[in-house]
C-alpha positions in Angstrom: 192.2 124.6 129.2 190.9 121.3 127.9 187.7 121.8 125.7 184.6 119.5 127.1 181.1 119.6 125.1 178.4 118.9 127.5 174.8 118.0 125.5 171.7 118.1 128.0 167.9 117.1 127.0 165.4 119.8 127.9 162.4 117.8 127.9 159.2 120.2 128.8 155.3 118.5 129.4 153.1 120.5 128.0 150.2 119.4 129.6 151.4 119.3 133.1 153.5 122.2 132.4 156.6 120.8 133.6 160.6 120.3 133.2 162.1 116.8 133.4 165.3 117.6 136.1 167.7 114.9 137.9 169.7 115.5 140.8 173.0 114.9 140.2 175.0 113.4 143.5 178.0 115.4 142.4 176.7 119.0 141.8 173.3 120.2 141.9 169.7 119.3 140.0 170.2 119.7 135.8 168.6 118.6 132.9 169.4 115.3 132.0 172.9 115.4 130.2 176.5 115.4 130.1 179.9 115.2 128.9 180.0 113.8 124.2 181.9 111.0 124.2 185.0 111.0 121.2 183.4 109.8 118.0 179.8 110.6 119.4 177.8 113.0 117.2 175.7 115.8 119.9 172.4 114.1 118.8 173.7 110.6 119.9 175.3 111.5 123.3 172.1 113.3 124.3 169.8 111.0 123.5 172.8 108.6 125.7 172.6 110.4 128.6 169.2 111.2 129.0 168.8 107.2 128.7 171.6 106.9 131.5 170.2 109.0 133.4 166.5 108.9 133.4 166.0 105.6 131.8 163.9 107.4 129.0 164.0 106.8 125.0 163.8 110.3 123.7 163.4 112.3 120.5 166.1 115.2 119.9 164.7 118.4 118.3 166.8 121.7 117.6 169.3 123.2 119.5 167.6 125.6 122.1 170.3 127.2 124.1 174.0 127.6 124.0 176.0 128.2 127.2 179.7 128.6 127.3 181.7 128.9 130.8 185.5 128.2 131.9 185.9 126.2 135.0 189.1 126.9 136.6 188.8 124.5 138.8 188.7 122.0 136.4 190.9 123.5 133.8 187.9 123.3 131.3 186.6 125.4 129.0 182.7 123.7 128.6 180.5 124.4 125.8 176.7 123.3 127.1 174.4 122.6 124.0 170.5 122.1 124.9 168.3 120.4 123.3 164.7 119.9 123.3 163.7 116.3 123.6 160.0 114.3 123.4 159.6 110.9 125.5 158.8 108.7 123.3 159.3 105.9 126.2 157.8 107.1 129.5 159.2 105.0 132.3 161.6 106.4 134.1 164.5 104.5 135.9 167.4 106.0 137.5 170.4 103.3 135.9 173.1 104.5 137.9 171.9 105.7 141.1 176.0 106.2 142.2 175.6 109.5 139.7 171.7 110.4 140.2 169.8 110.1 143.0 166.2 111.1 141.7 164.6 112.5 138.7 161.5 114.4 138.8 159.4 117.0 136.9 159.2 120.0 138.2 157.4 123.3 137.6 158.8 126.3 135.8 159.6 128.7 138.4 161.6 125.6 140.4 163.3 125.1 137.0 163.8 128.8 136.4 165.3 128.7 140.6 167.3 125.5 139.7 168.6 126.6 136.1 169.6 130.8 136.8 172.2 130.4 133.8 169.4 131.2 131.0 168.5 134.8 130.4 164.7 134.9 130.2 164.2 131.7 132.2 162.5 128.3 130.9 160.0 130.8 129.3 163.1 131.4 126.3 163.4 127.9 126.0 159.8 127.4 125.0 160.4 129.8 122.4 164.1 128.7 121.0 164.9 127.1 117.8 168.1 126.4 116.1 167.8 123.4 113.6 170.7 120.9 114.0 172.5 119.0 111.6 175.2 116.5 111.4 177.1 116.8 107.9 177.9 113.1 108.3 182.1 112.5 107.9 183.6 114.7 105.6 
């Protein structure tokens, strides 16, 4: 099975109380996200992708969730790291509207519905913290 390290951007409003989601054309609704390019460090292919996909500048935090899942289909082995992420630039564009056809915050329990994959729903995410770090090139 071929490895693939998927980064997404769990970006939470706290005064609206909701989760930034796009709809992928593809698949289903997901954070913002996808696959690290070779050579990119986590940090700079999620704050990539959420800027691909949402048109936002954001700022990564720590490491809030790690999923791991084989996809048979595909042959792949993914590793899904989540971040939390604050806007820092609020306009949202949808760049490539071939991959996502709409981006919109959402409420927990449609988050929770949309994301089933983490025990303890959005709720846990509020609460994780892992600090991240990139040694640099050793």
């Amino acid at each position: 099975m071929k490895r693939v390290d998927v980064v997404y951007a769990f970006i939470y409003d706290e005064i609206t109380r909701k989760v930034l989601m796009v709809n992928n054309k593809h698949s289903t609704w997901s954070l913002p996200g996808g696959a690290v390019e070779i050579g990119e460090t986590l940090e700079q292919a999620v704050i990539r992708e959420a800027k691909e996909e949402t048109g936002l500048v954001i700022e990564v935090g720590s490491i809030i969730a790690i999923n791991e899942a084989f996809f048979s289909k595909q042959g792949h082995h993914g590793l899904m790291i989540t971040f939390g992420a604050k806007v820092i630039d609020r306009e949202i564009t949808i760049k490539d509207k071939n991959e996502i056809s709409e981006v919109k915050w959402v409420d927990i329990d449609t988050a929770n519905n949309l994301m089933p994959y983490h025990p303890g729903g959005v709720e846990s995410l509020l609460k994780s913290s892992s600090p991240y770090t990139f040694q640099g090139k050793c």
